[in-house]
N, C-alpha and C positions, 0 to 999 in steps of 0.2 A: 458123440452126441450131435444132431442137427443143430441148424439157428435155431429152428422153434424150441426145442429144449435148452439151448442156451439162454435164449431172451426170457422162456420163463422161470431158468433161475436167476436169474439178474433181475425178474420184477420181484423175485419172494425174497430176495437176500434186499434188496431197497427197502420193502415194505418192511423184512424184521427191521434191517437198521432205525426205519422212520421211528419205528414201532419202541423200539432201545429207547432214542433218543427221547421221545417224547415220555416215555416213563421217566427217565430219568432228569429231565423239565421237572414234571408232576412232584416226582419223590423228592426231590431237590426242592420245591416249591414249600413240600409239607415241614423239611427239615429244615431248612433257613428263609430265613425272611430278614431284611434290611432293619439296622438297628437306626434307631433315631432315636435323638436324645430329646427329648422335648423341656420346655421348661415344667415346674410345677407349680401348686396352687400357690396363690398371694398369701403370704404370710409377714408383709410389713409393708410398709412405703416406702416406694423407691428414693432414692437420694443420690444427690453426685456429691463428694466428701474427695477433698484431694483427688488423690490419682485413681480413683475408684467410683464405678460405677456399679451402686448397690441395688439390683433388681427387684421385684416384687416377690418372687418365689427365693428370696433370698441369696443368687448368685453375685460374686464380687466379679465385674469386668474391668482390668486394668484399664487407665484414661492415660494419653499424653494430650497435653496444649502448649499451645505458642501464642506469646503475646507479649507486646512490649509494656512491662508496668508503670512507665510514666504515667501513659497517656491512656484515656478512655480508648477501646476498636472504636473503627466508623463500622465495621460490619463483622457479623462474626459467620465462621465457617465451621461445619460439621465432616469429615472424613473418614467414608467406609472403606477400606480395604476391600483387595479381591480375594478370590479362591488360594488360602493354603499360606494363607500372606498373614502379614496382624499390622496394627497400628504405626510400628516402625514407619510405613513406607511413604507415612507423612512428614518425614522430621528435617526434609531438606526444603518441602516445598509451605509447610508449616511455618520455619525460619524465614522463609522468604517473603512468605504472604505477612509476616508480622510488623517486618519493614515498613510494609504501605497500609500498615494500621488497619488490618487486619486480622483476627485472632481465629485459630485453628483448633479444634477439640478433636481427637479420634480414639473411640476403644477397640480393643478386642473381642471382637463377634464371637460369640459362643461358639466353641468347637475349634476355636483357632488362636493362633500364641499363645498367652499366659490365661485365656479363660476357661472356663472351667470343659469337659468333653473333649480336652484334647484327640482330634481328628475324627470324632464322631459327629453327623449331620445333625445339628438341631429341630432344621422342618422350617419351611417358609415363614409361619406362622410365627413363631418365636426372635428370627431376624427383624422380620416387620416389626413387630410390636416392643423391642428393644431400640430400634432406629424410632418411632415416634414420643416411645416415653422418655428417652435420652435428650429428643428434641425439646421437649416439655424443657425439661431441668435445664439443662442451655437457654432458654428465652427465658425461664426464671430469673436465672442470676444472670442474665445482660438486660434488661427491661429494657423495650422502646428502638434497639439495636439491631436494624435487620441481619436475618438469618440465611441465609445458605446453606444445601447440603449437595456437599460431592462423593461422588462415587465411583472407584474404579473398578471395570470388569465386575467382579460378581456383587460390591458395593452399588457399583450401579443400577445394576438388576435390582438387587434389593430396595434400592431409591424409586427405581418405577412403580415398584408394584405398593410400594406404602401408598406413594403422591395418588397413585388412582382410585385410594377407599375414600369412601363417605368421610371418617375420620380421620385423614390424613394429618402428615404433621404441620406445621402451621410455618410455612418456608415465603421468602421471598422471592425465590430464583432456584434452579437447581444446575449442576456440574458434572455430567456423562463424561467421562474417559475412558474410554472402547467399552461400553458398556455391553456386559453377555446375557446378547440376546440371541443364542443360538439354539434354538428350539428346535422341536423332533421334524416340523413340517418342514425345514429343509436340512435335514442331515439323509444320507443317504440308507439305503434301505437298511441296509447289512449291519450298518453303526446301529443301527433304533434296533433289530436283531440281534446283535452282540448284547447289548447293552439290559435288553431283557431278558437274555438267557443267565448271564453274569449275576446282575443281582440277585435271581432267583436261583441258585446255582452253588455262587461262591462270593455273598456280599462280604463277608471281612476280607477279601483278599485284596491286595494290594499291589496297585499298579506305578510304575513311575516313567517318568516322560523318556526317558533314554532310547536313544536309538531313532527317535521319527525327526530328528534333524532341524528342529525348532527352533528360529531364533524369536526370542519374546523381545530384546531390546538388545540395541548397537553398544551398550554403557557393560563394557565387559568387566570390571573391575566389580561396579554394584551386583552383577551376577555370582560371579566368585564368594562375595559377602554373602549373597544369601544362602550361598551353597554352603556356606560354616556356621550361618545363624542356625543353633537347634531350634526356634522356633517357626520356622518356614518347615511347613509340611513337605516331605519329600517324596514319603508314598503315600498312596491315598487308597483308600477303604474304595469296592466299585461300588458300594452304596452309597458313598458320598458324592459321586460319582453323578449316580442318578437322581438323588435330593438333589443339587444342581442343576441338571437339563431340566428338572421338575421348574425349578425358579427361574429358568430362560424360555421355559416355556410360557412360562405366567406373563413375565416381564415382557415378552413380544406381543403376545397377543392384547395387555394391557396397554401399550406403546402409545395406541391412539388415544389413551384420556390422560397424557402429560399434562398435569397444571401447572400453570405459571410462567413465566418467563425459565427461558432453559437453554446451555450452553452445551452442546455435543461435540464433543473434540474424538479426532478416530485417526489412525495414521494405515498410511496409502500403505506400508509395510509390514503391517499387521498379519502375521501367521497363525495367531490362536482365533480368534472369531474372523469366522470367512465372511467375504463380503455380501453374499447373496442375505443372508441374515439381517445384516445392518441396511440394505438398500431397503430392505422392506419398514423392517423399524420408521428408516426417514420418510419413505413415503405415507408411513399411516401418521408419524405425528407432522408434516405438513398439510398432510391432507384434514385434520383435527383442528390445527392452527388458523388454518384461512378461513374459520368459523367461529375465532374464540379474540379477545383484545389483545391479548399479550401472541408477541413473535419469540420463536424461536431460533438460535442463531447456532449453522454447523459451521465447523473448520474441518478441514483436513489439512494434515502434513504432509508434506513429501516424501522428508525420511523419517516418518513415527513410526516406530514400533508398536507393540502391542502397550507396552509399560512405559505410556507416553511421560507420565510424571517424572521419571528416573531414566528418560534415554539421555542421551549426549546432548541434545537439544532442551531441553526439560527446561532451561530459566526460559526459554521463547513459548513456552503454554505458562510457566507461571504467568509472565508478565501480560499474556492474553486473560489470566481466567482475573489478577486484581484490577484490571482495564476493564471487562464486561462487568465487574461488581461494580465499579465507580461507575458505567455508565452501560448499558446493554444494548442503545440503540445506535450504539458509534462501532464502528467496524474495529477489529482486532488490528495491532499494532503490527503482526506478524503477517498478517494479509492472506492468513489461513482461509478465510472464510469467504475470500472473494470468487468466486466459481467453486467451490467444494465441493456441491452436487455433482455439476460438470464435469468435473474432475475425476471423480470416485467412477462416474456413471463409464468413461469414457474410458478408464482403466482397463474395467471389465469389461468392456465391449471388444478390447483390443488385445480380450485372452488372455489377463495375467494370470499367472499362475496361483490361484487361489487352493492351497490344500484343506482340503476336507478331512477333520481326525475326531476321534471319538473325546 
């Protein structure tokens, strides 16, 4: 057989394949579709009751807090966990904050630890609206008590995208720690490709972090722990997967209408959200800020991890986040914040090694 005979079987063997594949997209499309658990209709009034956060469509989500019972909080604190995590992950820095008379609240977001959907994606909409009714019942029972809400990684995300509706929840200040804002418009082609062929493909399957070399945090001991906590997701559904990049993608693009006074904590060692995500983040909500009264204040760490709360370092951002709640226009005690931009900016100018993963 000539080249021309060759080359035109090699374009009709392409073309079936294109031809397979895209059936198989298609037929794959018709036969699975991403499960999401949504909440449903209101059938009582919400309540917080002990250790339970009683929803309107009737879901119980487990609550822990920390607070010292002598004494009134001077300020109370709200804590969202990240992706695959649940409320545990406040219980050191809960304890600590309670010291300086500060009082800590966090539940189990629907779909994670003890609430109800274990590892199935609830849907933006339902996170949101569980973080401001939650808020509600917090400022109920503290009246007059300024509010706070922090958020880590996918807490976070979830913190932006309330604070920027019309009815947001009614906060004094808010608390980013590496917040996931890693949206489609910079992840690389091939990832936003996988990632739509997958859910549409084989949404219940289930992926785990093994093998891409990740370190989330330097605190090897609290890692270990999670590794035996049953309640720390270990594999994940790639539909939840995509509900996620769905809320980093919300959460970035909303970035630039952060209300309020706001504390961005991010460490220079950070392997799960790349930096090109976060520089953009910063620059639309300072660019939002230098139009609005209230400043926001970033810190970077040297050696933070991603799981800045629980790294080895971890009481040196406690003691930064009860210092910004006692006062927000005084520089951090740790000295995070003083060149941070510069910092971060100059990082990545000088090629670090930022890994890009799905």
């Amino acid at each position: 057989m000539n080249n021309r005979g060759q080359a035109l079987m090699r374009a009709r063997a392409g073309k079936a394949l294109l031809a397979a594949l895209l059936t198989a997209v298609l037929v794959g499309a018709a036969a699975c579709a991403p499960i999401t658990r949504p909440p449903g209709e209101p059938i009582n009034r919400p309540l917080l009751a002990g250790d339970f956060f009683h929803t309107a469509d009737g879901q119980v989500l487990p609550v822990k807090s920390w607070r010292l019972e002598k004494d009134p909080p001077r300020a109370v604190l709200i804590a969202l966990h990240g992706f695959n995590d649940y409320s545990n992950f406040f219980a050191e820095p809960g304890a600590f904050l309670a010291t300086r008379g500060i009082a800590s609240y966090a539940y189990d977001q629907r779909g994670f630890g003890n609430a109800p959907g274990h590892g199935l994606w609830p849907g933006i909409d339902a996170l949101v609206a569980d973080l401001k009714t939650f808020a509600g019942l917090v400022r109920d029972r503290n009246p007059g008590t300024p509010l706070y809400l922090l958020g880590e990684s996918m807490g976070g995300a979830v913190i932006m995208v309330a604070i920027a509706d019309a009815d947001a929840p009614e906060a004094d200040g808010v608390i980013l720690a590496a917040p996931a804002v890693w949206g489609r418009v910079t992840m690389p082609w091939y990832q936003r490709l996988a990632l739509w062929i997958g859910v549409r493909l084989m949404p219940g399957a289930e992926v785990t972090g093994r093998g891409l070399k990740i370190t989330p945090s330097d605190n090897i001991e609290m890692l270990k722990a999670l590794g035996r906590d049953p309640l720390v997701i270990k594999a994940t559904r790639i539909d939840a997967i995509y509900g996620l990049t769905n809320l980093m993608d919300r959460a970035l693009e909303r970035s630039a209408r952060l209300k309020g006074p706001a504390l961005i904590l991010y460490g220079q060692k950070d392997e799960i959200i790349p930096r090109k995500p976060t520089q953009i983040m910063l620059d639309r909500v300072a660019a939002a800020a230098a139009k609005l009264p209230w400043r926001h204040r970033v810190a970077v760490y040297e050696n933070g991890y991603h799981m800045l709360l629980r790294d080895l370092q971890a009481k040196t951002l406690w003691r930064d986040i009860a210092h910004w709640i006692a006062d927000p226009s005084i520089s951090l005690p740790s000295g995070a914040d003083k060149g941070a931009r510069e910092r971060l900016d100059l990082t990545a100018a000088k090629g670090a090694n930022i890994k890009e993963r799905l």
